[in-house]
C-alpha positions in Angstrom: 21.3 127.0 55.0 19.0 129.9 53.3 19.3 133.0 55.5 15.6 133.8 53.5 14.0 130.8 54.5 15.5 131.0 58.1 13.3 134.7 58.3 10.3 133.6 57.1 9.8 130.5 59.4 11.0 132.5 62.1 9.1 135.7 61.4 5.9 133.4 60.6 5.9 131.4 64.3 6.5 134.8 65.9 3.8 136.6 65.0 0.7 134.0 64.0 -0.7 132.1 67.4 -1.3 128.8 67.2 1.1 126.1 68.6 3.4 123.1 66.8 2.3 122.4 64.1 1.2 125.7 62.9 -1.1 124.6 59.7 -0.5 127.3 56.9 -3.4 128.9 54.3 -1.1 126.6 52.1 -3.3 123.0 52.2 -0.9 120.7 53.5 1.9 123.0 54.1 3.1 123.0 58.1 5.3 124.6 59.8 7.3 123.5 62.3 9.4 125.6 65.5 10.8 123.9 68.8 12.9 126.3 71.4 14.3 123.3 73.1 15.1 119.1 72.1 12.4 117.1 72.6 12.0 113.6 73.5 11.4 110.5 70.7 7.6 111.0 69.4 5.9 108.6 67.9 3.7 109.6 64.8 2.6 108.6 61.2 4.4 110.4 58.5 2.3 111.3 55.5 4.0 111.6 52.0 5.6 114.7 52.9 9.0 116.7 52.2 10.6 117.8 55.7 12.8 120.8 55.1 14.9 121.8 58.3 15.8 125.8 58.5 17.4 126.1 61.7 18.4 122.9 64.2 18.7 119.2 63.8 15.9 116.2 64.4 16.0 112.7 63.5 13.7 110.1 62.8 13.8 106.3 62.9 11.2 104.3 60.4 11.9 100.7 61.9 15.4 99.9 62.2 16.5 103.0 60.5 17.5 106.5 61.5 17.7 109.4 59.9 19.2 112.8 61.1 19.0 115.5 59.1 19.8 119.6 59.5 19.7 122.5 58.4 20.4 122.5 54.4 18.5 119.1 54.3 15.5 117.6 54.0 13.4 114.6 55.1 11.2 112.8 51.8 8.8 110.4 52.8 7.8 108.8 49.8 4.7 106.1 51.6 2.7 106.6 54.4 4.7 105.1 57.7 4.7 104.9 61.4 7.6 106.6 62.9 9.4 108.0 66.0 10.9 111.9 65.6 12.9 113.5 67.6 14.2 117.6 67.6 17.9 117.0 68.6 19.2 120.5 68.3 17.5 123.8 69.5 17.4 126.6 72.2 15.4 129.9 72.8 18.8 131.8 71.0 18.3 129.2 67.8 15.4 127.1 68.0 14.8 123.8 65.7 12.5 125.7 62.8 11.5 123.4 59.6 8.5 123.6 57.0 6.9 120.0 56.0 5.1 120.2 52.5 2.8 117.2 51.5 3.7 115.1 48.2 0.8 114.4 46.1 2.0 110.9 44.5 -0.6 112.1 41.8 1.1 115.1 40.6 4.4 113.3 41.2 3.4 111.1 38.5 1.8 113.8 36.3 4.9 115.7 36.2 6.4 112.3 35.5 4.9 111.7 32.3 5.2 115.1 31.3 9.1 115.0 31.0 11.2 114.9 27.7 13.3 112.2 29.0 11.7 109.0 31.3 13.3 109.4 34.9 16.1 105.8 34.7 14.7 103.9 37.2 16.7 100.4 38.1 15.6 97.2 39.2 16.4 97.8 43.1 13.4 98.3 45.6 12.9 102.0 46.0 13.8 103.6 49.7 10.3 104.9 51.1 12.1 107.4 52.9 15.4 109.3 52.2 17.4 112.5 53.4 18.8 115.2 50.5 20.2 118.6 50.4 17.8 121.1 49.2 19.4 124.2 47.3 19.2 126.0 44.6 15.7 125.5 42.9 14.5 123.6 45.3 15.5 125.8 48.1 13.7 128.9 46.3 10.6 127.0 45.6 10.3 126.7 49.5 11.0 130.0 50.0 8.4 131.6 47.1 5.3 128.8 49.0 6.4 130.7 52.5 6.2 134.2 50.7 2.8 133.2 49.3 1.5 133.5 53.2 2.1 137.3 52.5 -0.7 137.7 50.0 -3.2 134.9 50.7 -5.6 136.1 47.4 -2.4 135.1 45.5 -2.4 130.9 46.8 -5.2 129.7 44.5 -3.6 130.7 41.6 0.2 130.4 42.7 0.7 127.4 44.8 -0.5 124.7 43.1 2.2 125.4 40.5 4.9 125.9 42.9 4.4 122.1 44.0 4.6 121.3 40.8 7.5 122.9 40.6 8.9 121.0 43.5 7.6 117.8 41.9 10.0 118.3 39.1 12.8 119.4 41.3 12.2 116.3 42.7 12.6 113.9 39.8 15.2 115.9 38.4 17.6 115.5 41.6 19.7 112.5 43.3 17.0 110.7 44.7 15.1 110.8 41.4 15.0 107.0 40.7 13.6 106.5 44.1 10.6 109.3 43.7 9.7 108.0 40.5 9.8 104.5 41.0 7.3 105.1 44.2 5.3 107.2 42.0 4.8 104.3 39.0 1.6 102.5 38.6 2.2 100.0 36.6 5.5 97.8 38.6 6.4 95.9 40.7 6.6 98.5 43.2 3.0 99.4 42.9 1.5 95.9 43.9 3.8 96.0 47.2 2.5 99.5 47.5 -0.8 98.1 47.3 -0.3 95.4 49.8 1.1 98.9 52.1 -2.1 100.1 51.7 -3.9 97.3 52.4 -2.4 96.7 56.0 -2.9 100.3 56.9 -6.4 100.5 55.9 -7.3 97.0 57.7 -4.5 97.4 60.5 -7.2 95.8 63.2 -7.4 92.8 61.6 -5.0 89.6 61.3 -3.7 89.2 58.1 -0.7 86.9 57.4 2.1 87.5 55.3 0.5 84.6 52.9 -2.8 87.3 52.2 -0.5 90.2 51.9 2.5 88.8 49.4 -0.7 87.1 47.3 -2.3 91.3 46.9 1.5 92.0 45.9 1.8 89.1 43.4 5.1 88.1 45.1 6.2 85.0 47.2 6.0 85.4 50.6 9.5 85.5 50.6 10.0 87.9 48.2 7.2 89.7 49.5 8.6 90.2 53.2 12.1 91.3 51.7 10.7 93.8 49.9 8.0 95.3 52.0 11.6 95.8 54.9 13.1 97.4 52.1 10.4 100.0 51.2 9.5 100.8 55.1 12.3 99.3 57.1 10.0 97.7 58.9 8.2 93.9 58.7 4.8 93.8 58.1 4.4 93.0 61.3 6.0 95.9 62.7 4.8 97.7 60.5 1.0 96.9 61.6 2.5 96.7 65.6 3.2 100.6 65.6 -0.5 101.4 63.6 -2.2 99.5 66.0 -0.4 101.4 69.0 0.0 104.6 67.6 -4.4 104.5 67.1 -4.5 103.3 71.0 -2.5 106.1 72.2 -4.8 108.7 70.1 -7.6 106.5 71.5 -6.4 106.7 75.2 -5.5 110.4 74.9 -9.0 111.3 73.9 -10.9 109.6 76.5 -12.7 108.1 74.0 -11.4 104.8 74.8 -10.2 102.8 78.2 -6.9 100.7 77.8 -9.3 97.8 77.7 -11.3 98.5 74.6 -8.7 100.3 73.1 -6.6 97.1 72.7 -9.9 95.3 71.6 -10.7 98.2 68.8 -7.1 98.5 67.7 -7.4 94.2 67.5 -5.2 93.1 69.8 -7.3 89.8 71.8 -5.2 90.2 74.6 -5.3 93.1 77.0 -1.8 91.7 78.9 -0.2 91.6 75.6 -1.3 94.9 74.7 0.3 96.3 77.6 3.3 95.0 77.1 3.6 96.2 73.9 2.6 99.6 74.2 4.7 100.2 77.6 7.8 99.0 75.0 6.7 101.6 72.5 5.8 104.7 74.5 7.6 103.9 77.6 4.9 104.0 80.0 2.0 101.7 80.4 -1.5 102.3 79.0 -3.6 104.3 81.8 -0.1 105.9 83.4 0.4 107.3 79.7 -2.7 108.4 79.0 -2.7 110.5 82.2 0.5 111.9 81.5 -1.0 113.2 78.1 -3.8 114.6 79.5 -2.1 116.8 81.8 -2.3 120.6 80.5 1.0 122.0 79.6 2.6 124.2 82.3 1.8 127.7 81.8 
């Protein structure tokens, strides 16, 4: 664990207001701070890197879970559904992390810019994996917090500390699996594209037939390797994106349970309430009134 890093997260949640997530001058830099465990959250994880300072949390993509600490780090290579938990933390030593969004693009810039290719093998890549973060990578954490210190300075600094952490990246354990999500021109890539697909047309019925012909596969083939990129089916992969927009939809107000099961495509309201009781643990409307109760003061 960096005793540096440790200060700055700390120092940084103690004196800026704001609440969790506190969103840094840094574009897509968070951090994170929790004084006691939390219950299992459900949320979409962006490309991100998830560095844990202080405390331990875990997250499950599917039938996987990941637990991770301080001196490790969270990378989420593809855009998922996901429930996240802080498991460790109290006022004396709270949970305290940092996420930094990946740019897949600048992953694969810094790709092609190395002297040797990164060895990638035939294997589907893991969409998510958990690493120790020291040495170069640690300090490149460290030097994006300090940037917060002298906000004129982020412009011109930042955007080459991520590429920094980009190389780190592809130059570490996991590098086969970063670089082989990063590609454009595999294998990978066309059941990427299929990924991308079902997120952006979640509402709509698409069968496994549609998907594995957008990834050039069998549907066979196809269904294996979409599990082994997101641990999940497509299915259950489209199941928790339809849910996790009724839930947003439902806490808003902008939507009853009703025609939030009919925006989020579900044709059946009873089915829908099944479902989402099994996911959140609650159903629909006593959810949505629990989230819309102010926090105790």
């Amino acid at each position: 664990m960096s005793q540096a890093l440790l200060e700055l997260v700390r120092r940084y949640t103690d004196t800026h207001p704001g609440g969790n997530p506190w969103m840094t001058a840094i574009e897509n830099v968070g951090i994170l701070r929790s004084d006691l465990p939390r219950r299992p959250s459900p949320l979409l994880f962006q490309p991100s890197l998830c560095v844990v300072a202080q405390g331990t949390k875990w997250s499950t993509f599917g039938n996987r879970r990941y637990e991770y600490g301080a001196g490790q780090a969270l990378v989420v290579s593809v855009e998922m559904p996901a429930f996240s938990r802080v498991a460790a933390a109290s006022p004396d030593e709270p949970f305290l992390g940092v996420v930094i969004g990946l740019d897949p693009k600048l992953i694969t810039a810094v790709m092609e810019t190395l002297p040797a290719p990164v060895k990638v093998s035939s294997h589907v890549p893991r969409g998510v994996f958990v690493t120790d973060y020291d040495g170069p990578l640690a300090d490149c954490v460290i030097r994006l917090l300090r940037l917060l210190d002298t906000p004129q300075a982020i412009p011109h600094v930042a955007p080459l500390v991520l590429r920094e952490i980009a190389y780190w990246l592809l130059s570490g354990p996991h590098a086969a699996d970063v670089a082989k999500v990063a590609l454009a021109d595999n294998r990978t890539h066309r059941v990427l594209t299929a990924v991308h697909t079902l997120r952006a047309k979640f509402t709509e019925a698409m069968s496994i037939d549609e998907l594995a012909a957008i990834a050039q596969l069998s549907p066979s083939a196809f269904h294996r390797q979409f599990k082994a990129l997101t641990s999940m089916t497509p299915l259950q992969f489209q199941k928790q994106l339809r849910l996790l927009e009724a839930r947003h939809l439902l806490a808003s107000g902008e939507a009853n349970a009703e025609t939030a099961a009919w925006r989020v495509g579900y044709e059946s309201a009873s089915q829908f309430s099944r479902e989402y009781a099994r996911m959140f643990g609650a159903p629909p409307r006593r959810d949505a009134a629990a989230l819309r109760e102010p926090l105790p003061g």
